[in-house]
C-alpha positions in Angstrom: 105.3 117.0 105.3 101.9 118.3 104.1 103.1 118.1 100.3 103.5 114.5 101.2 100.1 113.6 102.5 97.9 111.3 100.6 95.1 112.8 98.0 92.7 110.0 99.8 91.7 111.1 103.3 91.1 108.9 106.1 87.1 108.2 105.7 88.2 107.6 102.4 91.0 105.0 103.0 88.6 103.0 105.7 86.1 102.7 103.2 88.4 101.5 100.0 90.4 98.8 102.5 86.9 97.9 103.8 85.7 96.8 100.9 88.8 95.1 99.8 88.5 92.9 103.2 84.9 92.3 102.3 85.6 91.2 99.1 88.5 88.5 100.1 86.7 87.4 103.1 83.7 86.0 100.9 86.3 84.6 98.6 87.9 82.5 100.6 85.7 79.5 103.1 86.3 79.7 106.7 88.1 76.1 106.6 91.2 77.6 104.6 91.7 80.7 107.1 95.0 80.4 108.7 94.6 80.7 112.3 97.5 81.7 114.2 98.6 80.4 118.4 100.4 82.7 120.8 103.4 81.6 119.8 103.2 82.6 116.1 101.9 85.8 116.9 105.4 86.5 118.9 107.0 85.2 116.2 105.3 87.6 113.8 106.0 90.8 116.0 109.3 92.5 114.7 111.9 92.8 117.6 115.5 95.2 117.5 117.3 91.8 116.9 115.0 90.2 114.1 114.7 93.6 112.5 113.9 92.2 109.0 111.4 90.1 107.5 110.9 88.1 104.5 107.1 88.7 102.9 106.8 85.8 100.6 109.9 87.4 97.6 110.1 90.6 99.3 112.9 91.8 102.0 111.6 94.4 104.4 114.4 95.9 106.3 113.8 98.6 109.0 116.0 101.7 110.4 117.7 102.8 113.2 115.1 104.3 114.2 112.1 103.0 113.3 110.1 102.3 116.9 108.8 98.8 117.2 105.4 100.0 116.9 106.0 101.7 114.0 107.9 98.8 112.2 104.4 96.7 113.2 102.5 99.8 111.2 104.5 99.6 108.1 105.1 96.1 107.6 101.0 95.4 108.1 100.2 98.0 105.5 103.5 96.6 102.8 101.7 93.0 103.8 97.9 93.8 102.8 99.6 95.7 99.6 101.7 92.9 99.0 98.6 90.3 99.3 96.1 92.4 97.2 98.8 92.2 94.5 99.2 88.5 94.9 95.8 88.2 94.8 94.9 90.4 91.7 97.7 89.2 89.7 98.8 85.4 90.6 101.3 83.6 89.6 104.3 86.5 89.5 103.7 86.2 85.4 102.9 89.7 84.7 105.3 91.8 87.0 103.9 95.8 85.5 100.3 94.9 86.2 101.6 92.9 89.9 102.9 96.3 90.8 100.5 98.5 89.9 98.2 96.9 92.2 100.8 97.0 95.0 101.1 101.0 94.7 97.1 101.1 94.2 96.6 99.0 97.4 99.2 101.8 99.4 97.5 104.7 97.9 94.0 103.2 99.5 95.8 102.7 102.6 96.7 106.6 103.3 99.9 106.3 102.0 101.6 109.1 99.6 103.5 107.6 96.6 105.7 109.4 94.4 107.7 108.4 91.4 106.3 105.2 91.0 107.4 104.7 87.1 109.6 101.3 86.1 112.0 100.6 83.4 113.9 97.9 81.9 117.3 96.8 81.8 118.3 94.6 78.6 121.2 92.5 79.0 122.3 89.9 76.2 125.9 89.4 76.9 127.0 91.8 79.6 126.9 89.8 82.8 124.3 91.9 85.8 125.3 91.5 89.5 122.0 91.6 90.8 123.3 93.3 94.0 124.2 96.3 91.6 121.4 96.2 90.0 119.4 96.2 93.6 121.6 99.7 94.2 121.0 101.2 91.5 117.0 101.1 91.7 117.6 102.4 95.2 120.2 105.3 94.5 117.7 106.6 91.4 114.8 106.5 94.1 117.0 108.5 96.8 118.1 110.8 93.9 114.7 111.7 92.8 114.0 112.9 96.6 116.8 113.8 98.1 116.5 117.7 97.5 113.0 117.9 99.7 113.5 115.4 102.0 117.3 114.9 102.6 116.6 112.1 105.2 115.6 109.8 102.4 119.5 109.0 102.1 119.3 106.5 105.0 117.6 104.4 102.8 120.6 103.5 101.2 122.6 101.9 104.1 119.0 100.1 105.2 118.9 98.1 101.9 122.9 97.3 102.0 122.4 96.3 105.4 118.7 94.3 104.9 120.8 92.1 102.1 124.5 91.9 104.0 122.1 90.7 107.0 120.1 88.1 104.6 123.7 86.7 103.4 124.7 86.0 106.6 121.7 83.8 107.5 121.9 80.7 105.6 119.0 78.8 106.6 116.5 82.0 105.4 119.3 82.7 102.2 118.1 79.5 100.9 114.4 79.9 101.6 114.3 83.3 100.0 116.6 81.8 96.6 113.6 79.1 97.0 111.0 81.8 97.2 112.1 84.4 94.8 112.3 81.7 91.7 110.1 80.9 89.7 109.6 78.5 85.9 109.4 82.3 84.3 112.5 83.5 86.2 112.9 85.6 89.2 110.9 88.4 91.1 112.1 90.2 94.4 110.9 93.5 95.9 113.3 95.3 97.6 111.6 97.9 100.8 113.7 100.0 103.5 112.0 101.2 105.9 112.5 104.9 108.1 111.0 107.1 110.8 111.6 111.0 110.5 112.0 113.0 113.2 108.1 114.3 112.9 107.1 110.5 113.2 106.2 110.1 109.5 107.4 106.6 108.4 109.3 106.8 104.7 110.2 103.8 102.4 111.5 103.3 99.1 109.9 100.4 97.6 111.3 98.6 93.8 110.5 95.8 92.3 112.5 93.6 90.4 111.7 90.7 87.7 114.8 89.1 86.0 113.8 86.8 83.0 117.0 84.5 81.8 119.5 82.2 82.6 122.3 81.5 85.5 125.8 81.3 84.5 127.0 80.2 88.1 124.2 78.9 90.0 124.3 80.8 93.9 121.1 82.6 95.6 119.0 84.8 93.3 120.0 88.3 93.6 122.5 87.6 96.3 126.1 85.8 94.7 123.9 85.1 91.3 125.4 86.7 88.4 123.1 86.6 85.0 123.4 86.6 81.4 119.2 88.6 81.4 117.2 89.0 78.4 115.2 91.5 80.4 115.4 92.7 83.8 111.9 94.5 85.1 112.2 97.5 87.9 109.6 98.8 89.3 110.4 101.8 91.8 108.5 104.3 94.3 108.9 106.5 97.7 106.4 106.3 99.9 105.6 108.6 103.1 102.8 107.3 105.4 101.7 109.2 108.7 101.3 106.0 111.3 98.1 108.4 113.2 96.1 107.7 109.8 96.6 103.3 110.7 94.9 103.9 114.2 91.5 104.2 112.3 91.4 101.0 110.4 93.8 98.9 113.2 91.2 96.9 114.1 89.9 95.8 110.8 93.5 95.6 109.2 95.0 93.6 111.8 91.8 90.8 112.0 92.3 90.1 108.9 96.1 89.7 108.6 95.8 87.8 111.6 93.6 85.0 109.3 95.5 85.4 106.5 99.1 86.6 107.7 101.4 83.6 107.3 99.9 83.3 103.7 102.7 86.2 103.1 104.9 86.1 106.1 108.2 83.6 105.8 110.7 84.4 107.6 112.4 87.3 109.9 116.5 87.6 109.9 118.9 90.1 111.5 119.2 93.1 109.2 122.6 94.5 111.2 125.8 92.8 110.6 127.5 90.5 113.0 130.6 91.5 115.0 
């Protein structure tokens, strides 16, 4: 995996997300922190049965055999990515420049990101299952890195589970159709999560903006079929060795302790029900 590691090293990394915690923290009084009780910090830990999470309009799904520990690693460094983007670019108005932030925020964070382009689909009369479209940004990140690391194709079956799971759970169905629209359309980011056999965590991460109209109502990107003007895609793979998070734990996980539920909405079952 050495062709995979990160150009930023870990004194690096510690220093870049240092800053970025310094710079929120005196942006934000202490009377607006979200503190969280013993019971919402169970409630934020991922579990085997609740194996996939909602962060604000994006579905994190997890492996078979991502350890517990290491789905706790990856989904604190997509969350602190996923805030700094928020943060940077508010609103969800400008998806490119939303995303851009995102994959900067990673690359500080240790983590090696490859083919991290996006493109455009323009519909004006062809009607878009957004499930499709949700494949097909996967399948072109799988295809891009299949040759070197062939274990990348269970990334696939994580993000066709991660949605079968989400359809299944009503109550969290709606909140994420509630979540991912907005009065400028629709945004959803899309992340499977793995573990290799050498313990390095791997993750395809795309982002999607849909600007246009319903023809038949349902949940965004679920049962929601469009007529789009444009549909934005963002896509990227992303390695990250779990050793490199040991050295800024501490200061990662203080901080998305005060600010965590800013992001986090809701966790679901990714596997399907007998």
């Amino acid at each position: 995996m050495e062709m995979f590691e990160s150009e930023i090293n870990t004194a690096q990394s510690i220093e870049l997300i240092g800053a970025r915690i310094s710079r929120r923290r005196a942006q934000v009084s202490a009377n607006r922190r979200m503190r969280r009780s013993a019971v919402q910090v169970l409630q934020d830990n991922p579990t085997k049965e609740m194996d996939a999470v909602m962060l604000g309009d994006a579905l994190v799904g997890y492996g078979n055999n991502m350890s517990l520990n290491n789905m706790a690693i990856m989904e604190n460094v997509m969350t602190m990515a996923i805030m700094e983007a928020n943060y940077l670019v508010p609103g969800g108005k400008n998806t490119q420049a939303w995303y851009m932030e995102f994959i900067k925020c990673l690359q500080e964070l240790g983590c090696f990101v490859a083919d991290d382009g996006y493109s455009r689909y323009t519909e004006s009369s062809v009607q878009v299952d957004m499930d499709l479209v949700i494949s097909d940004i996967v399948k072109g990140i799988i295809d891009g890195v299949k040759a070197s690391i062939p274990a990348a194709t269970v990334l696939g079956s994580v993000v066709n589970t991660t949605i079968d799971g989400l359809k299944q759970d009503k109550q969290t169905l709606d909140l994420f159709g509630a979540q991912a629209k907005s009065a400028d359309g629709a945004r959803l980011s899309v992340i499977p999560c793995e573990q290799l056999s050498n313990g390095v965590l791997i993750a395809s991460s795309s982002s999607i903006k849909q600007t246009g109209t319903s023809n038949n109502g349902g949940v965004l990107f679920v049962n929601w079929r469009c007529s789009a003007r444009e549909i934005f895609r963002g896509k990227s793979f992303v390695t990250f060795n779990p050793a490199r998070y040991e050295d800024f734990r501490q200061d990662i996980e203080e901080y998305l302790g005060e600010h965590r539920r800013e992001v986090l909405s809701k966790r679901f079952s990714r596997r399907k029900l007998a």
